[in-house]
C-alpha positions as CSV (number, residue, x, y, z in Angstrom):
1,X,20.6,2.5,1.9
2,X,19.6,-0.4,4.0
3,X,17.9,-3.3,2.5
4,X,16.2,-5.9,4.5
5,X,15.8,-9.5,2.6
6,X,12.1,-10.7,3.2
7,X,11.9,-14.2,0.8
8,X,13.2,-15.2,-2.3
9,X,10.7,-16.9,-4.5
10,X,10.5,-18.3,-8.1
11,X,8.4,-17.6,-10.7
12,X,7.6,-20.5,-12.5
13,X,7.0,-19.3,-15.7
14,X,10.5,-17.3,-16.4
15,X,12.7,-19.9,-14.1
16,X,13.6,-16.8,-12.6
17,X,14.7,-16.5,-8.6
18,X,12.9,-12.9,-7.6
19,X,14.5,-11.4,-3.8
20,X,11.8,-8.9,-2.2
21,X,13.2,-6.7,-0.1
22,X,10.9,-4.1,2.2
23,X,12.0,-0.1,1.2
24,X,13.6,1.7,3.8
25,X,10.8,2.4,7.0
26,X,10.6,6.0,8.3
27,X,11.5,6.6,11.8
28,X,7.8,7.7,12.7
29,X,4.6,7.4,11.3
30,X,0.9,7.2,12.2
31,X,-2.1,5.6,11.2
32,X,-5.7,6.1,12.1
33,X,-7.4,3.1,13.5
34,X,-11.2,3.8,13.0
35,X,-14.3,1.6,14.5
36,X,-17.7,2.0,13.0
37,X,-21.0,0.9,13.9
38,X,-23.1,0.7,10.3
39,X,-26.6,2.0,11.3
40,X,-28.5,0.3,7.9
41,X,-26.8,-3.3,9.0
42,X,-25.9,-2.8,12.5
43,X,-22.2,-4.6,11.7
44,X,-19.5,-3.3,13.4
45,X,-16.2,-3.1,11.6
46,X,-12.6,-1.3,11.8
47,X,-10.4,0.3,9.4
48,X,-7.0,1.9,9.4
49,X,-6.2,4.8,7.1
50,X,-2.4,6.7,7.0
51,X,-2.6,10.0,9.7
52,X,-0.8,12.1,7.8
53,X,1.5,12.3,4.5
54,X,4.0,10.2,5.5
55,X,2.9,6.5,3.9
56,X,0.4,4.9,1.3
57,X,-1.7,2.6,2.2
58,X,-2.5,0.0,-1.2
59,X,-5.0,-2.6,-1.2
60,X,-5.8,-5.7,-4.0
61,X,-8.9,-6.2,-5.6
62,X,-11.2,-8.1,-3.3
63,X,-10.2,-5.7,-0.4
64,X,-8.6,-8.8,1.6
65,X,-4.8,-7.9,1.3
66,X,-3.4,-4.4,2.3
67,X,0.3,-3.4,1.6
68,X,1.5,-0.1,2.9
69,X,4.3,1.9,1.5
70,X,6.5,4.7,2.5
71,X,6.2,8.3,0.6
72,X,9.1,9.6,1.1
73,X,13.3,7.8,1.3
74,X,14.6,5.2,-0.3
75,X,12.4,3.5,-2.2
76,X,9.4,5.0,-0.7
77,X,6.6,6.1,-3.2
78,X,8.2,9.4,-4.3
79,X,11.9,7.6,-5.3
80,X,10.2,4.5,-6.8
81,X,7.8,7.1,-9.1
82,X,11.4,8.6,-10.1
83,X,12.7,5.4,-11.1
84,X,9.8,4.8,-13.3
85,X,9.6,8.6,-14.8
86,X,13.2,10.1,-14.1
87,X,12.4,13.5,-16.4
88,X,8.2,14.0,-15.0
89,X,8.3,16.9,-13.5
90,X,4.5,17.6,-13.6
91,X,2.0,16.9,-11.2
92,X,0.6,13.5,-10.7
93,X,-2.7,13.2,-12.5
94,X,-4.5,10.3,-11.7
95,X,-3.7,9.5,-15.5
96,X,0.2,9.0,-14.8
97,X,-0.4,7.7,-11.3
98,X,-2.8,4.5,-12.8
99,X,0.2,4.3,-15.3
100,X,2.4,4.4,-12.2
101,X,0.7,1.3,-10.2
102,X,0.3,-0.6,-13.1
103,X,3.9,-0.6,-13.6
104,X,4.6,-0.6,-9.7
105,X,2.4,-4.0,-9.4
106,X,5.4,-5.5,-12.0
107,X,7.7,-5.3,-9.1
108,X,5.8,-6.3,-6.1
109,X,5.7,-9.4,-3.9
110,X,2.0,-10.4,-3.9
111,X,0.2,-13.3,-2.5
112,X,-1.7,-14.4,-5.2
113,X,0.1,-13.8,-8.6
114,X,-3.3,-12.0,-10.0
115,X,-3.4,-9.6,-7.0
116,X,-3.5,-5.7,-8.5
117,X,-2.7,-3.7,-5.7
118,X,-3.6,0.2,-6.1
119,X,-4.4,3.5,-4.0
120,X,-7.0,2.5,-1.2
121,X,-9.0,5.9,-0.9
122,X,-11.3,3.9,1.9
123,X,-14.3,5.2,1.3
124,X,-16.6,6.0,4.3
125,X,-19.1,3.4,3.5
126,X,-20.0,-0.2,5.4
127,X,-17.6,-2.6,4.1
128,X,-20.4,-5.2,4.6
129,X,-23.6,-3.2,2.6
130,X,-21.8,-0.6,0.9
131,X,-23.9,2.0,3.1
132,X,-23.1,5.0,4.2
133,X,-25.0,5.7,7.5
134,X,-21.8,4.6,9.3
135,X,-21.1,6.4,12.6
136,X,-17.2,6.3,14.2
137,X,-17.5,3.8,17.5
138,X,-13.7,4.7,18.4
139,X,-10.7,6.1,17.3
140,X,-7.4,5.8,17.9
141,X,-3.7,7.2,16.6
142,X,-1.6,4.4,16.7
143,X,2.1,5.2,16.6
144,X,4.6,2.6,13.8
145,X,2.2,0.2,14.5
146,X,3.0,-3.2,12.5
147,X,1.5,-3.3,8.8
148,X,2.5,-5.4,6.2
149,X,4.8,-3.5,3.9
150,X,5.0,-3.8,0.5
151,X,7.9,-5.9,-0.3
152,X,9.7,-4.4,-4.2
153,X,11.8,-6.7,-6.3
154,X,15.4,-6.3,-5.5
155,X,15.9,-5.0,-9.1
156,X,13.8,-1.9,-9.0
157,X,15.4,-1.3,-6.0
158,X,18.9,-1.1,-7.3
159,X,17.9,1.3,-10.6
């Protein structure tokens, strides 16, 4: 398994020195890059959704941080659900999933400490008036383009 380092930082209310690491990358992956012109508003705006099954994208509360994650490898979303639920065998019901991301935040870097990161299911709405008279400008399939990857404790990552 390779592990990259991506910061160390404390957490000042358990004195305790947390290493982040990024989870192992896969060797291809797409994403959609979508442009929209909103016809109630007339804003134009862009947003970039996985092609495919091959990663997750996650986003925090206010919509202004999005983490990406891998599905499938070393701690990729599959392996680190696993660690959290070694005898599930079921499906993943959106019950066991919330359970899932509420646990999975516990072991995330995050840029403000009252981030919740979950699922982004980007809706197909204006991210200005919430309408949905939105009509695609432009798309293109961009190939491991750069996205900030969520970055897991380096404890989860050794269970």
């Amino acid at each position: 398994m390779e592990i990259i380092l991506l910061g160390i930082y404390s957490n000042s209310r358990c004195r305790k020195m947390t290493k982040y690491y990024a989870p192992k990358l896969p060797t291809k992956y797409w994403v959609n890059s979508l442009q929209y012109l909103c016809e109630n508003c007339k804003k134009i705006f862009e947003i970039d959704i996985p092609k495919g099954d091959d990663i997750v994208k996650f986003e925090n509360q206010d919509l202004s941080q999005m983490r990406w994650l891998p599905v499938y490898g070393d701690n990729g979303y599959i392996s680190l659900f696993k660690k959290f639920y070694p005898s599930y065998k079921g499906e993943m019901y959106p019950k066991i999933v919330n359970e899932f991301i509420t646990k999975l935040n516990n072991h995330i870097e995050k840029v403000y400490a009252t981030d919740y990161y979950q699922i982004s299911y980007d809706k197909h709405e204006c991210i200005y008036c919430k309408s949905r008279r939105i009509k695609i400008l432009k798309e293109n399939v961009l190939e491991n383009p750069n996205l900030d990857w969520m970055k897991l404790d380096f404890e989860l990552m050794q269970k």
